[in-house]
Structures are given as C-alpha cells and as structure tokens.
C-alpha positions in Angstrom: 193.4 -195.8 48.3 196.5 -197.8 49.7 196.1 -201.0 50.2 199.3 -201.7 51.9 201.6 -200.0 54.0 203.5 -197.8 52.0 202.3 -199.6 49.0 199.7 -197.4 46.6 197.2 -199.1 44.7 199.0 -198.3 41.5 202.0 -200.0 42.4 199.8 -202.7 43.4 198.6 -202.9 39.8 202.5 -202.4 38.3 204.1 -205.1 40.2 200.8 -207.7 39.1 201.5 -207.1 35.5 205.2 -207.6 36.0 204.9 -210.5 37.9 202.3 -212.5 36.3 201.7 -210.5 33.2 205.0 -210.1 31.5 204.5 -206.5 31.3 208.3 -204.2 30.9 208.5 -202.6 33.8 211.0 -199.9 32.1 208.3 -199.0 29.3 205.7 -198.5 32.1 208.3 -196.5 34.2 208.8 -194.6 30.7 205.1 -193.7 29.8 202.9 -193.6 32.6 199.8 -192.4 30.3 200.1 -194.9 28.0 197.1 -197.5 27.9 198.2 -201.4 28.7 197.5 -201.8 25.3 199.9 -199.4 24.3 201.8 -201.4 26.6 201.9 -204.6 25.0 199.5 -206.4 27.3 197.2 -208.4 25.0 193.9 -210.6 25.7 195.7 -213.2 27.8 197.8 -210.5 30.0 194.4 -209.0 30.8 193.0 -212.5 31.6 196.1 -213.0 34.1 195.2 -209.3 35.4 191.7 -209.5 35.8 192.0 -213.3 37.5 194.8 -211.9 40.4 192.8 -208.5 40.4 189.7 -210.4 41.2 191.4 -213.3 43.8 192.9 -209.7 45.6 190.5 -207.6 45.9 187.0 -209.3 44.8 186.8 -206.9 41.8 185.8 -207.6 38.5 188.3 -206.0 35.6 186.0 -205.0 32.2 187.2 -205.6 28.9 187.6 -202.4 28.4 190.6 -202.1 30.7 193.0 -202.4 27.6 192.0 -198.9 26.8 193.0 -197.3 30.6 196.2 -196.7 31.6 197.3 -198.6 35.1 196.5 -195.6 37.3 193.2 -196.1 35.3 192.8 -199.4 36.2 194.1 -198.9 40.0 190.8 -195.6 39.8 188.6 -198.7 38.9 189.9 -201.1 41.8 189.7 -198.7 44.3 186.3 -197.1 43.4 185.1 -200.9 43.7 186.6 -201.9 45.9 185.9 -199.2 48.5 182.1 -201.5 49.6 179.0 -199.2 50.4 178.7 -197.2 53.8 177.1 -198.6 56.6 176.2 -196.7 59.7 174.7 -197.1 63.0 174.1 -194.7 66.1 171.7 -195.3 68.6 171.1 -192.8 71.5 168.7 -193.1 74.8 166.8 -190.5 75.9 165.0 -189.9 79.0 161.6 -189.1 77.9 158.5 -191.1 76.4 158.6 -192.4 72.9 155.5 -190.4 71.9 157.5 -186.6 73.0 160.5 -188.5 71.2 158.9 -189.1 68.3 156.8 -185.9 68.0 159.9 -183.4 68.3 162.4 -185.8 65.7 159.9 -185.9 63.4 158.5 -182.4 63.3 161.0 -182.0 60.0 160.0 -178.0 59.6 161.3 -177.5 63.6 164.7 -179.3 62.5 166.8 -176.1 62.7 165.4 -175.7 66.5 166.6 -179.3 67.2 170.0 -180.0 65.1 172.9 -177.6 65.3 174.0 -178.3 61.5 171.0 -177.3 59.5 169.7 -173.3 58.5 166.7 -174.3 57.0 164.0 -177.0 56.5 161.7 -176.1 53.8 158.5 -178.2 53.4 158.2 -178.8 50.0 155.2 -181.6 49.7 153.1 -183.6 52.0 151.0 -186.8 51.6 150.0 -188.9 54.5 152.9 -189.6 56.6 155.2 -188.7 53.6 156.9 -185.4 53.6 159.5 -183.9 50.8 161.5 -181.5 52.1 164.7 -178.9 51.6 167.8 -179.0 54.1 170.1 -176.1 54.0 173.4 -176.5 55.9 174.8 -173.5 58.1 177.8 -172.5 55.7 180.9 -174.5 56.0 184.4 -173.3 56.3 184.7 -172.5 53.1 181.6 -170.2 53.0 179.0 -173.1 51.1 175.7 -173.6 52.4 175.6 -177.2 51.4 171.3 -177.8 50.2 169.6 -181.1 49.0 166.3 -182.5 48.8 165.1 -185.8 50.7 162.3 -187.8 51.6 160.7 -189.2 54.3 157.9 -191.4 55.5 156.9 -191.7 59.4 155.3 -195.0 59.6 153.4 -194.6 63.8 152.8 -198.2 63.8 156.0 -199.7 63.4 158.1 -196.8 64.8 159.8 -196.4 62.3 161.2 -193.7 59.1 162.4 -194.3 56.2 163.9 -191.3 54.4 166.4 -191.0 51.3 168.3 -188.1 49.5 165.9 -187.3 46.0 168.9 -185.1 45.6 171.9 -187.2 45.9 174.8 -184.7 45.3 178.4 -186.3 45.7 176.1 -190.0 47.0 175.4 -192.1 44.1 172.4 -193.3 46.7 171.7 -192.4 50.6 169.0 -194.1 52.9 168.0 -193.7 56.4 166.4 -195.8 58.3 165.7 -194.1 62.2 164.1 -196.6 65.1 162.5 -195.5 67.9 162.2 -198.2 70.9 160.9 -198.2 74.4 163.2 -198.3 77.4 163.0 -198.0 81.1 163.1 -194.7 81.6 162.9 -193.3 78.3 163.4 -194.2 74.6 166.0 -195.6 72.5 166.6 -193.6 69.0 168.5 -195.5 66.2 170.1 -194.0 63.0 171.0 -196.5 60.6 172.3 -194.8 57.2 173.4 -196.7 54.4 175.5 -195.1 51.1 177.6 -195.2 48.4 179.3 -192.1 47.1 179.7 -191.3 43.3 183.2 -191.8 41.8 184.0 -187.7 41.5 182.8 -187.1 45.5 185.6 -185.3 47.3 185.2 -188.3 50.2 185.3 -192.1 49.8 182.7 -194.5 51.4 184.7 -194.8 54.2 185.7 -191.6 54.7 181.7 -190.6 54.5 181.1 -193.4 56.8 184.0 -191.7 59.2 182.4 -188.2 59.3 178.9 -189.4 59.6 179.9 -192.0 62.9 181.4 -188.2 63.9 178.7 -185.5 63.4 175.7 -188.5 64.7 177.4 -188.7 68.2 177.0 -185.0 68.4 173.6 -184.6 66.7 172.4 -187.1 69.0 173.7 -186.0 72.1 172.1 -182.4 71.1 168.9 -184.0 70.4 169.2 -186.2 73.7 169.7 -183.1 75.9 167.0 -180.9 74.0 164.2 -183.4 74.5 165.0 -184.0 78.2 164.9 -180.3 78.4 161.7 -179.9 76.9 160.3 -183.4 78.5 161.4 -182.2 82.1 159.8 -178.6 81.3 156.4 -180.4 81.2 156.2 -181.2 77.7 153.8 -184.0 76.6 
C-alpha cells in the first residue's frame, strides 16, 4: 500500500517515529528486523506513534506494536486501513421481471447463463434457500477456483441475499441482487459487499477493481441471454 506518491507506507512509519518519536534513524537504517522495542522506542514513543498513526490514517496501533518491527507495523496500517469492499452494478434488461427472475435464479442452470463458472452443484434446499457449489473454468494458471455459498430468493420483495459459507481469501462476502420493474423490461442490481483476509493475494480494493470488471461483463452476458430467450417466446 503507498500512501503517497513515491512514498511507501513504511517510510511513512520511519519518518513518524523520527519526527515525533525520537527514534535513530541510523539504528533503523542498520536493523530493519529489529522490533521498535529493540529500537529504543518505549511506552511514550508508542503513545506519540499510535496518536499521529491514528490522526493519519484513522487506525488504531495495539499495544503490542512494541513487539513488530516498522514494516510490521506499516502490515498493520495498511491491512486496516485498506476499508471493506463495496460494489454495485446494475444492468436493464428487456424482458419481464418474472423471465428475469426465473432464469438468474435457477442456480443449477448458472453454467448455461454465466461465462465464468464449470459447475453449480446443488448441495441443499429448504424453502427458498438453496446451498450450493461453484466451480470456476480453470484460470491461467490451470486452478479451477471452488467455494460454497448461500442463497435465499425472497419473491415478495424481489430480492436475494446470498454469502460465501466458504470464504477462501474473503474474511466475509455478501450479495445482495435487486430485481426492479422498468418500461420495457427489468432492472437487475448486484450489490456485493467484502473484506479480504490479511494473507489474500488481492487487497479490498483491488477485489473491489476486478469484481466492478468481471460484473459489467457477467451482466451484459446475462442481459443478452435473457433477451434471447425472452424474444424466442419464453415466458
């Protein structure tokens, strides 16, 4: 994470304890590794650090920070200060909300109707609540990316709410799709909301990036399907 031009978090951190902290710059030049304790930063430095750290960036610095190196601490910034993902993609559709509905929520048909997914395995129903298995076409690295989520249809309100049971690199994902009607058609709304775990290969919003990305195509696929189908004479 940089949070300036040219100006890497850890830096960030360095020139804070020089400035207000009294840290030696040459000792942390000399051991990078070495913990701010082991630095000579007691209660008070930390106090200093944890008051700029929290004016800066609106993160809270734990106790325990005397016991992590500054690229330790700059980890802990960045991870917390990166805030959850927030997306939203909405896509209109020439064809009644009821086809709309029917096809986007026919979960075991998924591989018919989105160009990223293998397989949909139904793994439990109850009511309007179905638990299912995705299984990506294999990336470019040859992995066929699988997870587990959850979904409930609620007719009434036209509305889903679905989450990953399986989380993978997400430390949480929820989806929240909106179906409205239009002239001429229906409005479909993806609204996804996530944080990813501190080890995920992506960031928030680098997740938030790729998911803006692959929705504008799902949707268009979906948009041009169901008009197909709609404009075949389905009901």
């Amino acid at each position: 994470m940089t949070v300036a031009p040219d100006r890497p978090l850890a830096r960030e951190i360095t020139d804070i304890l020089v400035t207000h902290c009294g840290l030696d710059p040459d000792a942390a030049a000399g051991a990078p590794a070495a913990s701010l304790e082991e630095l000579g930063m007691d209660s008070l430095a930390l106090l200093e650090l944890s008051a700029v750290v929290a004016d800066r960036w609106r993160v809270k610095i734990p106790e325990q920070a005397a016991q992590l190196s500054i690229a330790g601490v700059a980890d802990l910034v960045a991870r917390k200060a990166d805030p959850p993902g927030h997306t939203e993609n909405a896509v209109e559709i020439a064809a009644p909300l009821p086809l709309v509905w029917e096809i986007t929520n026919d979960v075991a048909r998924w591989p018919d109707l989105f160009t990223e997914y293998a397989t949909a395995e139904i793994l439990h129903r109850d009511g309007d609540t179905v638990r299912f298995r995705l299984t990506m076409h294999p990336d470019e690295n040859g992995v066929a990316w699988s997870w587990v989520s959850e979904r409930t249809a609620d007719p009434a309100t036209r509305e889903v709410h679905a989450r990953r049971v399986e989380t993978g690199p997400f430390e949480y994902m929820r989806i929240h799709w909106r179906y409205d009607e239009i002239p001429g058609g229906t409005r479909m709304t993806w609204t996804q909301d996530f944080a990813m775990k501190p080890d995920a290969p992506v960031d928030n919003v680098g997740m938030t990036n790729r998911i803006n990305t692959n929705s504008t195509i799902q949707l268009a696929v979906i948009k041009e399907k169901i008009e197909r189908a709609h404009a075949g004479g389905a009901r």
